[in-house]
C-alpha positions in Angstrom: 0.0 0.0 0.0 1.1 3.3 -1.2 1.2 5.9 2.0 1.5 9.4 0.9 2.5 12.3 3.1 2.3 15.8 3.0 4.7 18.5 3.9 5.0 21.4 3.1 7.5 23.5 1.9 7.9 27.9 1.2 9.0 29.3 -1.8 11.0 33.0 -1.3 10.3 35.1 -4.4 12.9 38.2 -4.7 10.6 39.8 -7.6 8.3 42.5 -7.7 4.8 42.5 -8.8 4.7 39.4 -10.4 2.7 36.8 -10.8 3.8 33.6 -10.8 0.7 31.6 -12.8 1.9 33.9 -16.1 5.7 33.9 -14.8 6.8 30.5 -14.0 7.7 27.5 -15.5 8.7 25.3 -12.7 8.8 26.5 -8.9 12.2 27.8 -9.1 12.7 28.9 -12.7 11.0 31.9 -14.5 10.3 31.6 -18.0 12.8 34.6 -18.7 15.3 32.0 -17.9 16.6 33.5 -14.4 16.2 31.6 -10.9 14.4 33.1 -8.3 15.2 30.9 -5.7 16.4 27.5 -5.1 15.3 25.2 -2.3 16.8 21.4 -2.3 13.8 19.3 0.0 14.7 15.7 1.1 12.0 14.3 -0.8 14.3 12.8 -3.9 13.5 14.1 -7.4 10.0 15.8 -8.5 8.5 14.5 -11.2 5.5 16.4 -11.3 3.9 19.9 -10.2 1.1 21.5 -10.2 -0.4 25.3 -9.6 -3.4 25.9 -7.4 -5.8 28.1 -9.5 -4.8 31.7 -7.7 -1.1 31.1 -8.1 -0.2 30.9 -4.7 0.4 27.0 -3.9 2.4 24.6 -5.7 2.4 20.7 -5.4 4.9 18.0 -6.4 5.0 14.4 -6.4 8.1 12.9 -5.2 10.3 10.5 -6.1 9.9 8.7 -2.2 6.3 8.6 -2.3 5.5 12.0 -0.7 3.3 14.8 -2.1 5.1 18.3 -1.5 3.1 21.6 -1.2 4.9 24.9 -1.4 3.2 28.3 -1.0 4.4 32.0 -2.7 6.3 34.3 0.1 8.2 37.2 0.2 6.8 39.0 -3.0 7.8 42.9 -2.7 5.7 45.8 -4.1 7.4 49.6 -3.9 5.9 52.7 -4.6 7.9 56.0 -3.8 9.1 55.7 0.0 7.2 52.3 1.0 8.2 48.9 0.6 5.6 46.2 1.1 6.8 42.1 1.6 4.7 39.6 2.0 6.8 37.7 4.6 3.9 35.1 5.9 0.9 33.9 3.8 -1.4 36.2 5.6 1.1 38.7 6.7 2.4 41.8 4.9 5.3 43.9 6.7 4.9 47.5 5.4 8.1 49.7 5.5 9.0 53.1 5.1 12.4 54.0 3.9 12.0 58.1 5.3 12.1 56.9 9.1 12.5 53.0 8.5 9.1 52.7 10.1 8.0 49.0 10.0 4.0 48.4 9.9 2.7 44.1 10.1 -0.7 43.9 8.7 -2.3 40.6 9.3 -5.4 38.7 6.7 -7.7 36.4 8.1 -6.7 34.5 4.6 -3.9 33.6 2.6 -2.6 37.0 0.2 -3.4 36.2 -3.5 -3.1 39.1 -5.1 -1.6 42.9 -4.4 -1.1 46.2 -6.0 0.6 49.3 -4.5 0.3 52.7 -6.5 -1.5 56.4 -5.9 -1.5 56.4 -1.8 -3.2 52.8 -1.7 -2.8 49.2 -0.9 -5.2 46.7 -2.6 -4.7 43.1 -1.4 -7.3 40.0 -2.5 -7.4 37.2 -0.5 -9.7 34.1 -0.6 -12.6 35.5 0.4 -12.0 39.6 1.0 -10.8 42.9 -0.7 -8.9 45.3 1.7 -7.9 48.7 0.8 -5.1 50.4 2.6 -4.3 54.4 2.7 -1.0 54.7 2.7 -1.4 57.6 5.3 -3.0 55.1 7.8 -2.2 51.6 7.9 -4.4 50.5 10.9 -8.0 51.2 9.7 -8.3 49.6 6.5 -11.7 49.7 4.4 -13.0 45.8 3.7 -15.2 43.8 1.4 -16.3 40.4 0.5 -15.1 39.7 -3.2 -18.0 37.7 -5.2 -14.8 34.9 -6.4 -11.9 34.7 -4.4 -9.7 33.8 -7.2 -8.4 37.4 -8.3 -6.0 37.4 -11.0 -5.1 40.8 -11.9 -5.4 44.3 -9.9 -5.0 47.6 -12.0 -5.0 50.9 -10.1 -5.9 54.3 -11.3 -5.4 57.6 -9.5 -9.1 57.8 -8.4 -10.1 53.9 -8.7 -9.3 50.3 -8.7 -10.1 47.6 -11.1 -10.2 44.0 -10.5 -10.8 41.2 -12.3 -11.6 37.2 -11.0 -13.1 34.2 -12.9 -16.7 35.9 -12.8 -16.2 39.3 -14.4 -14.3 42.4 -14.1 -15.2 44.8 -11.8 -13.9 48.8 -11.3 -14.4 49.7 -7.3 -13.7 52.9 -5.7 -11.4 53.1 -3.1 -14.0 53.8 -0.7 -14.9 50.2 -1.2 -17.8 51.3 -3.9 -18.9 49.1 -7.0 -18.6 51.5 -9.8 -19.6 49.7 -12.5 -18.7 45.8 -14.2 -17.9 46.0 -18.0 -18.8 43.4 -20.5 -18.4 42.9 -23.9 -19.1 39.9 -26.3 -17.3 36.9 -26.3 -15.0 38.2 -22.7 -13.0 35.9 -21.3 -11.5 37.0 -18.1 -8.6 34.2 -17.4 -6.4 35.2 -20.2 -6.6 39.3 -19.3 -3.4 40.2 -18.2 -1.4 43.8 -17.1 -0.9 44.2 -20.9 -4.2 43.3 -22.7 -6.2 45.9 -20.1 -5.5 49.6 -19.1 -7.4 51.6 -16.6 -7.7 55.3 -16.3 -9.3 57.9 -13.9 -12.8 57.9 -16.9 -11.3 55.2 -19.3 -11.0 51.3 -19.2 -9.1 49.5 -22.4 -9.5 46.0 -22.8 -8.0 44.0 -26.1 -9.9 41.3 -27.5 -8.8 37.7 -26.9 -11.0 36.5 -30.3 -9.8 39.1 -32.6 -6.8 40.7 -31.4 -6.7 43.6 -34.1 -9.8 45.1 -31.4 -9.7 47.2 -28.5 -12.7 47.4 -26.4 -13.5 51.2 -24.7 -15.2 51.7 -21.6 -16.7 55.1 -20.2 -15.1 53.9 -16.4 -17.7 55.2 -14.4 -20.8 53.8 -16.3 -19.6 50.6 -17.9 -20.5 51.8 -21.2 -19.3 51.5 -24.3 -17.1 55.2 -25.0 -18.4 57.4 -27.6 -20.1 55.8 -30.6 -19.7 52.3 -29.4 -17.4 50.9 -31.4 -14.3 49.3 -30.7 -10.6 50.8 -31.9 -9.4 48.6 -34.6 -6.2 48.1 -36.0 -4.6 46.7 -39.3 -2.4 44.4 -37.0 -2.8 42.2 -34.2 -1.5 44.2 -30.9 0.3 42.7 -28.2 0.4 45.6 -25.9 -2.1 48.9 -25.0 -1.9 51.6 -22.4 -3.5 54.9 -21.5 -2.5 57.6 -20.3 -3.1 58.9 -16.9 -3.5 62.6 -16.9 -5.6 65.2 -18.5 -8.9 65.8 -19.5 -11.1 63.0 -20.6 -11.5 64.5 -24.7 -7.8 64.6 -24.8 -7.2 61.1 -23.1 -4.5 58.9 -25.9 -3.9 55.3 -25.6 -0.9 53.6 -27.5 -0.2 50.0 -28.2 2.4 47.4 -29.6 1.7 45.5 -32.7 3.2 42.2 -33.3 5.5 44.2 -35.9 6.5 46.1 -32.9 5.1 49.1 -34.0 4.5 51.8 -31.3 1.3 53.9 -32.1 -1.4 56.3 -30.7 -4.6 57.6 -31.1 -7.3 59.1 -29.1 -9.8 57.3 -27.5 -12.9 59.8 -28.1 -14.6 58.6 -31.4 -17.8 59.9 -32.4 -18.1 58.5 -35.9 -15.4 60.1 -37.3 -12.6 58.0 -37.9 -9.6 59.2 -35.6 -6.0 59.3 -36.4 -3.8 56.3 -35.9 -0.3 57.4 -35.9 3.0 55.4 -35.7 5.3 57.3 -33.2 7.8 54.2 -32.6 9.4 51.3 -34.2 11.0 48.1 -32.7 9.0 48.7 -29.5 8.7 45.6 -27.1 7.5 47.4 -23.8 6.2 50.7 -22.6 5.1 52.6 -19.5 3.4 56.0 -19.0 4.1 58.3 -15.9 1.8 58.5 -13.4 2.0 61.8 -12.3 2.3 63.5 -16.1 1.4 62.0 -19.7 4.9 61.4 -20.4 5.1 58.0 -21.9 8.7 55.8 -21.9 9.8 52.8 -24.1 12.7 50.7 -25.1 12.8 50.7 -29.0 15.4 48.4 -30.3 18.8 49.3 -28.4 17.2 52.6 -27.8 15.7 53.4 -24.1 13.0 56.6 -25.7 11.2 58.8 -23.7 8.2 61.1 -25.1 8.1 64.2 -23.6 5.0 65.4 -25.0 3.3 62.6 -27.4 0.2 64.5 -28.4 3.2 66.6 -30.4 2.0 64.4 -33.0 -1.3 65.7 -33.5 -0.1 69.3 -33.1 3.2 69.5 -35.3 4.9 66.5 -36.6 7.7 68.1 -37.6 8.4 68.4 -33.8 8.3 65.3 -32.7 11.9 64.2 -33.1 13.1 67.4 -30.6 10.8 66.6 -27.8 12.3 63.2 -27.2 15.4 61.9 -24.8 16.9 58.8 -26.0 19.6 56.9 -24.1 21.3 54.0 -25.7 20.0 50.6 -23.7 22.5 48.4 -24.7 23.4 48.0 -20.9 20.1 46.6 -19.9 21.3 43.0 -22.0 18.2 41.8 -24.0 15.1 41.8 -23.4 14.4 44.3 -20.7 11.1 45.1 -19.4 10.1 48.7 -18.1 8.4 47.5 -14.4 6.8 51.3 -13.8 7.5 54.8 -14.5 6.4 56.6 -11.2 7.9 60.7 -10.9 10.9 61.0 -12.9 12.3 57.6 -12.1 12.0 55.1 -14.6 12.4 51.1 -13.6 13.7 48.1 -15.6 14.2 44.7 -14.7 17.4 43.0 -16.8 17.0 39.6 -18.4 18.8 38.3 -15.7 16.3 39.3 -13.2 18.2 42.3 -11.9 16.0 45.8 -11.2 18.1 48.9 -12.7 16.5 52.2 -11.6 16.9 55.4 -14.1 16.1 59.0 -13.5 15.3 61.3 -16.4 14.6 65.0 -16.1 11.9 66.4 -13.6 11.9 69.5 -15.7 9.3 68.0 -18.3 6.9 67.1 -15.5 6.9 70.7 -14.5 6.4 71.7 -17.6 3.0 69.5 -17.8 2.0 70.7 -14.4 2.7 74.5 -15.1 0.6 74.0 -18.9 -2.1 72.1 -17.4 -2.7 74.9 -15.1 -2.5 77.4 -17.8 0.9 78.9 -16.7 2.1 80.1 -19.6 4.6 83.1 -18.0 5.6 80.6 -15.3 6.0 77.9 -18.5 8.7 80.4 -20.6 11.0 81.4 -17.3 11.3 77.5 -16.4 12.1 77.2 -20.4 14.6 79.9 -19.7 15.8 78.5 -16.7 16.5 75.2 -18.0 18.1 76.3 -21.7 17.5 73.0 -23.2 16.0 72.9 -26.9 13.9 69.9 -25.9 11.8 71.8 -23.1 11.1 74.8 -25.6 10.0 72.4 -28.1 7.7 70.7 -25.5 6.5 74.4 -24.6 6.1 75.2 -28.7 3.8 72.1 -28.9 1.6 72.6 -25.6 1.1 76.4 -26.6 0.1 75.5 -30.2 -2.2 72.7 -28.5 -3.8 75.1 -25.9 -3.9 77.7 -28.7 -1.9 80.5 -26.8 0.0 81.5 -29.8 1.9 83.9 -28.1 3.7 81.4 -25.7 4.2 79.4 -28.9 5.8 82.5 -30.8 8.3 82.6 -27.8 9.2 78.7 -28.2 9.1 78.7 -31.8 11.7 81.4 -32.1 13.7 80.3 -29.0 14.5 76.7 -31.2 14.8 78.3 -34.7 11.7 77.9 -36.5 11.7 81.1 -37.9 9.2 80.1 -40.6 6.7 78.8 -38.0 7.2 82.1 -36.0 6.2 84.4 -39.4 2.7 82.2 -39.7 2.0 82.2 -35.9 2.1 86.6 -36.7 0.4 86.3 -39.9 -2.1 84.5 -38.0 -2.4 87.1 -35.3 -3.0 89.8 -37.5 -6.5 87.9 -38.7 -9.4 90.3 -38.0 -11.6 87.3 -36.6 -11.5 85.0 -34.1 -13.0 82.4 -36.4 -9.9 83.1 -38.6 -7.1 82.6 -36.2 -9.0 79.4 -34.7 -9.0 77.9 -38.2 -5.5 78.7 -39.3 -4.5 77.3 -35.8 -6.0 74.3 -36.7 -4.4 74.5 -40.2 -1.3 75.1 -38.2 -1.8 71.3 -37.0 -2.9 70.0 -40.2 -6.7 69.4 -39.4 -7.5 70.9 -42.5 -11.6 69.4 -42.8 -12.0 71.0 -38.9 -10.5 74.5 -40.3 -12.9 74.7 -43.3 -15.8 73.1 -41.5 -15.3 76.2 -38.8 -14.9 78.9 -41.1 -17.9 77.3 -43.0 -19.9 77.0 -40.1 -18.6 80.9 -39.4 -20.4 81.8 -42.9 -16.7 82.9 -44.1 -17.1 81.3 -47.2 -14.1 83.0 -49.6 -12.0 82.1 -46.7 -13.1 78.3 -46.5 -12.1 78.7 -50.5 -8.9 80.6 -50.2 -7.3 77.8 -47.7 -7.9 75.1 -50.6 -6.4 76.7 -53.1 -3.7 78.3 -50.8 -2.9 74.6 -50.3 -3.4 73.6 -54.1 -7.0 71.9 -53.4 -8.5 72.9 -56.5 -11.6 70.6 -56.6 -12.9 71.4 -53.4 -12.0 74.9 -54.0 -14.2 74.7 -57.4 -16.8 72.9 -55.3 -17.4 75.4 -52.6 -17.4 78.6 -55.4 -19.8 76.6 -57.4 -21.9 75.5 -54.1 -22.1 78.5 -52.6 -22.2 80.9 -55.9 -20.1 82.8 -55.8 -15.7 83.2 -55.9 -15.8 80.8 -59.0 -14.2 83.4 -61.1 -11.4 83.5 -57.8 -10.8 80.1 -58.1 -10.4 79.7 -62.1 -8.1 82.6 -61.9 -6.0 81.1 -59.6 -5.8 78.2 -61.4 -5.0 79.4 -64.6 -2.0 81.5 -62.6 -0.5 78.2 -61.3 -0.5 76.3 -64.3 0.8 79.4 -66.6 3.6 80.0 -64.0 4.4 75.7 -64.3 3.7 76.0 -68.4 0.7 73.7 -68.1 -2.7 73.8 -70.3 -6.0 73.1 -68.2 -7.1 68.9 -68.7 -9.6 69.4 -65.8 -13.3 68.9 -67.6 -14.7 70.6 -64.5 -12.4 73.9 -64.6 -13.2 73.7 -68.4 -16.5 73.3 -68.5 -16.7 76.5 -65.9 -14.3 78.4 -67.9 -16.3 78.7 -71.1 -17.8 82.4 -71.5 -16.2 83.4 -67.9 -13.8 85.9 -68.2 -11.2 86.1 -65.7 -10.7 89.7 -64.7 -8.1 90.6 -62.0 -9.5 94.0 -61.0 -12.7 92.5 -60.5 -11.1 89.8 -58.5 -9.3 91.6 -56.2 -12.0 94.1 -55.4 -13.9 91.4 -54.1 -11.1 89.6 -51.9 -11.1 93.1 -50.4 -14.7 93.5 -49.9 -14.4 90.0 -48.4 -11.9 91.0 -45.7 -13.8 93.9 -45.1 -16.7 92.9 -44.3 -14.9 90.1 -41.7 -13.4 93.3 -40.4 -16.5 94.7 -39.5 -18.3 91.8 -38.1 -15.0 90.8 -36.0 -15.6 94.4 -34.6 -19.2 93.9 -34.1 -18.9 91.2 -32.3 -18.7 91.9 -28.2 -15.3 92.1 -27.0 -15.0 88.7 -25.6 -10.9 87.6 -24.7 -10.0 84.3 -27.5 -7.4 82.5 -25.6 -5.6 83.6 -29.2 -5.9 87.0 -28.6 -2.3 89.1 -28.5 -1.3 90.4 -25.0 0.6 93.3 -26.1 
């Protein structure tokens, strides 16, 4: 007769925010090749193992006839001063590096899950959901948990997200049920740190079915965002995350592709198809901050930080002065970023060792000082600082906030002497419908600019931006529409193709040309009577501040 008998047996885990049912592929080995730990029981060889299904016990069967069970202790979770280790299966010791104050907090059931980020603790355990305020460690709030099995914990700044085998559920850390996404075909058990992102209004989930899809959440409802329908992509993606500060029509997410593409695009979508636009290449892990919306990555050999990525959407041309790039050769290969918290960046080695970087706190600043509308305080920490990356920042912000004089002073401070002469010329616009929709040319959103100045009943000016930027059709269209500037347009046109020695193959500008004299005189009287009359309906309107308007 076969006796079998149990010990049991601890496993010591050096790593940080892990999780062992995604990490490991025996008890002591993680997939990435590096040990952990190494324990030798007198039990003979271990031919088998298996994982409970939260990831915190292990068993073996041995080669004398035993059954060995091991349990997960002494994971670590930091965030800024504390240092949390699981030292016991129900017991955390909490430290603070400041004073090397030492805190115990004991669970009524074994730890399975943790997450330490914005002021607060959240632990699962079998049965309950504590949350802990960094501030006070005594008097945390509790709650019963619907599964026990949790398997991931996300934090935002003003809530928490869990997920178990039932659903996924977004708490706030009062201990409130917020709301429980769903969409079709969710499966919960292979969601993971990188397939979902949470945010203070947004939650991101990629689809498991169709992995070209990204699922958006309003956070506080549940709901679908905007018009319902999902993000899609052209490739499968293999990584997402949002951003963390902001306003909620501004928030960005970016993702990974399995080219290793690094992209972004807004998450508002309202019919209108929005932007998609590739910002990285050989990307194979990313972090934003979680203070600013400064997003890091390690492209390649490259460790890349984006000071401002919304630079994209603002000024292209830009985007390769607001970045900081280190060469990450000394990280070995295959480094992953662990978090990006203040202006310390951390990535663990493929040997399992944590390497700790600190980038510039000036660019945080910078984001606090915009978002707060700033602008004088903005240009003396630019001064201050004298690096062409921080103006550059400021140039991009300004443009994006539309205070075009901040972004005169940055634009001229890093050479862009061009930019400088259209950010006067746009000043110097009689309406405020004018300057809005050259500011938006500025950023090439060129169906926004003529929609407003449509919208504005500035017609000839809706017609002299296409042809200005040689759209001829929809220039024709408008005149034609609208009756009236047709004779503008064809005169225009025949001015370009004499000065290129070109003869008219357009049916349309043919067909229009036939028994309409082009008369210059005439022209120009009415391009003056057009800014005239702007002129006087810019004055007639109440003298109400733009945030475009010249401080002189």
């Amino acid at each position: 007769m076969l006796v079998l008998v149990c010990v049991k047996w601890e496993i010591k885990w050096h790593d940080i925010n892990y999780d062992p049912r995604e990490d490991l592929m025996s008890p002591l080995m993680s997939k990435r090749k590096w040990s952990y730990a190494l324990e030798k029981p007198n039990t003979g060889s271990i031919f088998n193992i298996a994982w409970s299904i939260d990831g915190t016990q292990i068993a073996g069967a041995c080669g004398n006839g035993h059954v060995i069970f091991a349990h997960v202790v002494e994971q670590r979770w930091e965030w800024k001063n504390f240092e949390i280790t699981l030292t016991k299966r129900r017991t955390m010791e909490v430290r603070n590096v400041i004073n090397d104050a030492v805190d115990l907090l004991e669970f009524r059931d074994r730890v399975i899950k943790a997450s330490l980020n914005y002021g607060h603790l959240v632990v699962s355990t079998s049965l309950q959901c504590y949350v802990f305020s960094t501030k006070n460690w005594n008097t945390p709030l509790i709650f019963d948990l619907k599964e026990g099995t949790v398997s991931l914990i996300l934090q935002a700044e003003r809530h928490f997200l869990l997920i178990d085998g039932g659903g996924i559920y977004l708490y706030s850390y009062e201990g409130r049920l917020i709301s429980s996404p769903k969409f079709p075909g969710m499966r919960t058990d292979v969601l993971n740190a990188q397939t979902v992102s949470l945010s203070n209004d947004t939650l991101a989930i990629k689809d498991k079915a169709d992995e070209k899809v990204i699922y958006l959440f309003e956070a506080l409802s549940g709901k679908p965002l905007g018009d319902g329908k999902p993000l899609t992509h052209k490739t499968e993606i293999t990584e997402i995350a949002l951003d963390q500060k902001g306003l909620t029509n501004e928030r960005k997410i970016v993702f990974i592709d399995k080219n290793r593409d690094l992209y972004i695009t807004s998450v508002k979508r309202f019919g209108k198809e929005q932007k998609i636009i590739k910002i990285g290449t050989m990307a194979h892990t990313l972090a934003w901050n979680d203070t600013s919306n400064i997003l890091c990555g390690l492209q390649d050999t490259r460790f890349t930080v984006w000071y401002y990525p919304n630079t994209v959407y603002v000024d292209k041309d830009l985007l390769p002065k607001t970045l900081y790039e280190k060469d990450a050769s000394e990280f070995s290969k295959n480094p992953h970023i662990v978090r990006f918290v203040g202006n310390q960046v951390t990535i663990r080695r493929a040997d399992g060792s944590l390497i700790h970087l600190n980038i510039s706190p000036y660019p945080a600043i910078l984001h606090e000082y915009v978002s707060s509308s700033k602008w004088e305080d903005a240009v003396r920490l630019c001064r201050f600082v004298k690096d062409q990356t921080m103006w550059a920042c400021l140039a991009a912000m300004a443009v994006a906030n539309k205070d075009m004089t901040t972004a005169e002073i940055a634009y001229a401070s890093i050479g862009d002497i061009d930019k400088v002469q259209y950010i006067n010329s746009i000043k110097e616009l009689p309406s405020k419908e004018s300057r809005m929709a050259h500011i938006l040319l500025f950023s090439g959103n060129i169906q926004d600019a003529e929609m407003l100045l449509l919208q504005a009943g500035l017609i000839y000016q809706a017609i002299q931006v296409n042809i200005n930027l040689y759209n001829w059709d929809r220039a024709l269209e408008l005149a034609v529409k609208h009756k009236t500037h047709v004779d503008t347009v064809l005169g225009y046109r025949q001015k370009f193709l004499e000065d290129f020695g070109k003869k008219e193959t357009n049916t349309r500008f043919l067909q229009y040309a036939e028994g309409l004299e082009v008369d210059w005189d005439k022209i120009k009287a009415k391009i003056e009577m057009e800014i005239a009359k702007e002129r006087e309906r810019a004055a007639a309107t109440p003298a109400v501040r733009a945030s475009v308007t010249v401080q002189r």
